[in-house]
N, C-alpha and C positions, 0 to 999 in steps of 0.2 A: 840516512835520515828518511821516516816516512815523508811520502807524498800528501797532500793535500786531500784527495781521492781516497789514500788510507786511516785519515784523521777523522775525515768526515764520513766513517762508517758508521761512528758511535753521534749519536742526536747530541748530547752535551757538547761534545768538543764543535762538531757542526756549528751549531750555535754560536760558542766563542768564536769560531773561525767567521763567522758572519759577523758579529758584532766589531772583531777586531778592524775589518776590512770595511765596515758601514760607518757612518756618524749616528749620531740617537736619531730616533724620528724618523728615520730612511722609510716610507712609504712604498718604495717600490719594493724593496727588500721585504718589508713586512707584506705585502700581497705574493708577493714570490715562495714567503715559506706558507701561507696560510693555502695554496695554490698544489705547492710540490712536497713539504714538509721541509726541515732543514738540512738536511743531508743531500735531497736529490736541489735542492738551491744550490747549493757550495756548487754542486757537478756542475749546473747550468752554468755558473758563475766563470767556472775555470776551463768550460767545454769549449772544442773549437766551435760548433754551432752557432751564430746570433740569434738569441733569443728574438721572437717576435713578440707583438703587443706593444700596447701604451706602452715607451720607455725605454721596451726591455734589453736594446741596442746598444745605447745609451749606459743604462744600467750594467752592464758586463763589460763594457769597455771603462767604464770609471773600478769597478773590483778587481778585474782581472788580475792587475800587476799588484795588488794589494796582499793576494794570496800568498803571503812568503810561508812555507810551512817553518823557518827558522825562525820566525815573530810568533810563531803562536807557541812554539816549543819553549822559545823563551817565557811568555807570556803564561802558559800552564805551571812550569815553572815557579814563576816571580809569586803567583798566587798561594803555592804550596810553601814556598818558603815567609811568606808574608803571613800566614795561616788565616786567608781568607775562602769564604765555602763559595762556591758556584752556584746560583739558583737559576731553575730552568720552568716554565709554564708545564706545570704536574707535578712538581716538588709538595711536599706536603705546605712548608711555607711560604709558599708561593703564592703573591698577594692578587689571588684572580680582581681586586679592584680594577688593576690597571688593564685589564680586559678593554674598558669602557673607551680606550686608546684606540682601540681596533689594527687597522696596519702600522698604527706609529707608537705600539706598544715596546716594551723594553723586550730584546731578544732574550740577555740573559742580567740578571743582577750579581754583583759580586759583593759581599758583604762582609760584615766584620763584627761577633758580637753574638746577642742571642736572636736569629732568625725568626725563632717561634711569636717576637711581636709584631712582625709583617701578617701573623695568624688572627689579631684579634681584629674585629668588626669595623669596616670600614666607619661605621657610624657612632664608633669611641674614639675615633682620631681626628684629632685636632692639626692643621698646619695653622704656625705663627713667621709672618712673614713683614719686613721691613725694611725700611730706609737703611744702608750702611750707618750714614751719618745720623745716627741714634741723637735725637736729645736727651735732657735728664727724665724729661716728661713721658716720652716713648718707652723711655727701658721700665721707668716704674710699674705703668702700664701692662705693659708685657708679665713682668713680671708677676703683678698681681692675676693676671688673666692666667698662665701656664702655670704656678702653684694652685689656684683653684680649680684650674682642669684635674690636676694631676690628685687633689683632696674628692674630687667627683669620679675618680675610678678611670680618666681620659689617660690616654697615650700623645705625647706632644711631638710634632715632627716639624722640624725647619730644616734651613740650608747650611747652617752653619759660619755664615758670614758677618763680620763683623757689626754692631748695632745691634738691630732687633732680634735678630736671627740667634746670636751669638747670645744674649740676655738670655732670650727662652731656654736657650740650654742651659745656661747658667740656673736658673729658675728655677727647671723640672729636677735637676740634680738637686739643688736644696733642696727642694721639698722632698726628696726619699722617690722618684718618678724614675723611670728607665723612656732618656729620648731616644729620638731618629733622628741621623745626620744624614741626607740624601745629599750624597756629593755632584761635583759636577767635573771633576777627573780621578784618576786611580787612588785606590784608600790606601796607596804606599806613598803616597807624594800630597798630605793631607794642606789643606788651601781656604782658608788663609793659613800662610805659616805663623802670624801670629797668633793663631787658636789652635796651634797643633798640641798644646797639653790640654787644651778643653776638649778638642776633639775626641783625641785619644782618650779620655774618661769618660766623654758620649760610648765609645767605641767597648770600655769596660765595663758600663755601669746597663747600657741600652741595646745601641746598632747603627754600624755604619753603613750608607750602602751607596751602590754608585753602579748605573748600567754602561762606565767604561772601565777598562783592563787595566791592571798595574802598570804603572808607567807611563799612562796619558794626560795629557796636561789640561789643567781648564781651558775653556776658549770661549769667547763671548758666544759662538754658538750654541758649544754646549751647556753653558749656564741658560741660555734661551729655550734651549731644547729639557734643560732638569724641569724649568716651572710647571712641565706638563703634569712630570712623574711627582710634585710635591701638591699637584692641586688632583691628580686623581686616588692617592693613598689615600686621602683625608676626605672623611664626611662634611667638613666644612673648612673654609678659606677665613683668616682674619689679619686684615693687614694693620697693624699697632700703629702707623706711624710710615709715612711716604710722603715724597715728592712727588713733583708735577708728573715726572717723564719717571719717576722711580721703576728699575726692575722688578719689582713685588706686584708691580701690575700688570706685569705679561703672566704671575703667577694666577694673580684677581681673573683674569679672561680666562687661561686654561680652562678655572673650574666654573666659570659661568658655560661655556662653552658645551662642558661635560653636563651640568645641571645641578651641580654643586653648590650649596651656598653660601655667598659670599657676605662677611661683616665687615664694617672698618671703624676705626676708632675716630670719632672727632677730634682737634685739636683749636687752639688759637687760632683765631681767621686770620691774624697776621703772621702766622708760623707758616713756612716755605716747606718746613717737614714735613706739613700733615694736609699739605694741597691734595696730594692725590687721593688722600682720604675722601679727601670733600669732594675731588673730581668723581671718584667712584661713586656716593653717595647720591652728586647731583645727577648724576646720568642713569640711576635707577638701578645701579649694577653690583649694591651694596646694600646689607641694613646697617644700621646705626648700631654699633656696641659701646653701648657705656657702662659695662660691665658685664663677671660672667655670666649670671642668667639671661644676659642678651647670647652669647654664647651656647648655654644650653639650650634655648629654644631653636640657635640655629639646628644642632647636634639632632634635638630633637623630629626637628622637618625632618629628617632624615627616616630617622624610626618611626615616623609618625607613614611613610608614602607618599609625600607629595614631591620628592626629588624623582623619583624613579618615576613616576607619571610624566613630568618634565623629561626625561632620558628617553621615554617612549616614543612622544613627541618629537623628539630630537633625532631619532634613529636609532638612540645607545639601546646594547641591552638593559633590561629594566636589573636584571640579578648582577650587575656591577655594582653594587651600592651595598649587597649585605648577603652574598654567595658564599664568602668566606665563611661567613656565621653560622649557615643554614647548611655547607656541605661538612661540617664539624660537629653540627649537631645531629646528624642518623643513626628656546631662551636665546636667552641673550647672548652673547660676546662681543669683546671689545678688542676693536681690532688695531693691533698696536704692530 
């Protein structure tokens, strides 16, 4: 069986071998390749050497024993047979939005589906995100909101979770839309397993994707660590429908964070669902959507430049926001 050292000649498989051995989000890892590139990472990783620098001790002491070159053999594998494609940063489909992550960008994405709509304009994509516990009021909502996206030429992308998330798919697929399910474990082991026939119709109608390996399981971390990857695909954030403490609002901060903007839908002041609506709202970290042209104008900031001034501001590159568009055509946060 190859070595580790021989896997990781080739930058793709490098990569997988990093992603397999890292959790999403790994900051050190993501300066380690932006640093050495991903091949001579894996080396440092498995070298007897102790890396120095911030971490880097640390860091090669937690990979080291990760390195099984029999998990990744399986794991290339499991993908070939699952007939899922590998995407790597310089793939044609490769969605430079998430750029705007910097070291806690995704190593590689594993997908399922047509690829080429990770290609369109960060500034036609839409994430819909929400409360599990859907009311009737929520899903309507939603609903009306992702069929009018998808009548305005928009690409709709959630998490694929029961409630809001799970409507919107529901939603874009009526309307005749091609979604995006960003998972938050392997697209062989689809989660929730009660949306594994929606999913899998996401997955033949749209695209699945997911920056962990066949075979790994959700985990509240990395459902924490996806909100990043579903608030930086997307030109704008709109939460349908949340709780106080609801998950969709560590989505809501990702992209205020990135300079993204964020809408949320009002509800009943005495509905418990749509508190974090209102919390988002009152804390200035939200506009008010009460429909889609509240939407579109979000969409619109986008196209218009005042996100990407805000991204300047902030550190980000300013060409996260519509790089995709342009190399095809030749704030706040809430601390949760």
């Amino acid at each position: 069986m190859d070595t580790i050292a021989e896997l990781a000649v080739d930058k793709r498989t490098a990569r997988v071998i990093l992603a397999v051995a890292s959790e999403p989000a790994d900051e050190v890892t993501g300066r380690m390749v932006r640093a050495w590139g991903a091949t001579g990472t894996v080396a440092r990783a498995a070298g007897a050497e102790v890396q120095a620098g911030p971490d880097g001790d640390v860091w090669q002491r937690r990979l080291a024993p990760r390195l099984d070159p029999a998990q990744i053999a399986r794991v290339l594998a499991d993908t070939e047979r699952h007939g899922l494609r590998i995407l790597i940063p310089g793939d044609a489909d490769w969605p430079t939005a998430v750029e705007a992550l910097g070291d806690r960008a995704p190593l590689v994405l594993w997908t399922k589906g047509d690829t080429s709509l990770l290609a369109v304009p960060v500034r036609d994509r839409l994430t819909l995100t929400g409360t599990r516990a859907a009311t009737g009021y929520g899903e309507h909502v939603t609903a009306e909101l992702a069929q009018s996206a998808v009548a305005d030429g928009r690409q709709v992308i959630a998490g694929g979770a029961y409630g809001i998330e799970g409507a919107a798919h529901r939603a874009t697929l009526t309307a005749g839309g091609r979604p995006v399910a960003v998972m938050a474990g392997g697209l062989d082991r689809l989660y929730p397993a009660g949306h594994a026939e929606l999913l899998t119709r996401v997955g033949e109608a749209g695209l699945l994707a997911s920056e962990m390996p066949p075979g790994a399981a959700p985990t509240k971390w990395r459902f924490l660590a996806r909100s990043r990857l579903l608030a930086a695909l997307s030109g704008a954030v709109v939460v349908a429908e949340a709780g106080y403490r609801s998950g969709s609002l560590h989505t809501a901060a990702r992209a205020s964070e990135l300079g993204r903007p964020v809408g949320a839908v009002p509800g009943p002041v005495t509905s418990a669902a749509s508190a974090g609506c209102h919390r988002l709202m009152r804390d200035g970290l939200a506009e008010v959507v009460a429909g889609y042209d509240d939407v579109r104008s979000l969409l619109d900031t986008v196209r218009g430049g005042a996100q990407r001034a805000a991204g300047r501001v902030a550190g980000l590159e300013d060409h996260a926001l519509d790089r995709s568009a342009s190399a095809r055509s030749a704030g706040r946060g809430l601390s949760m």
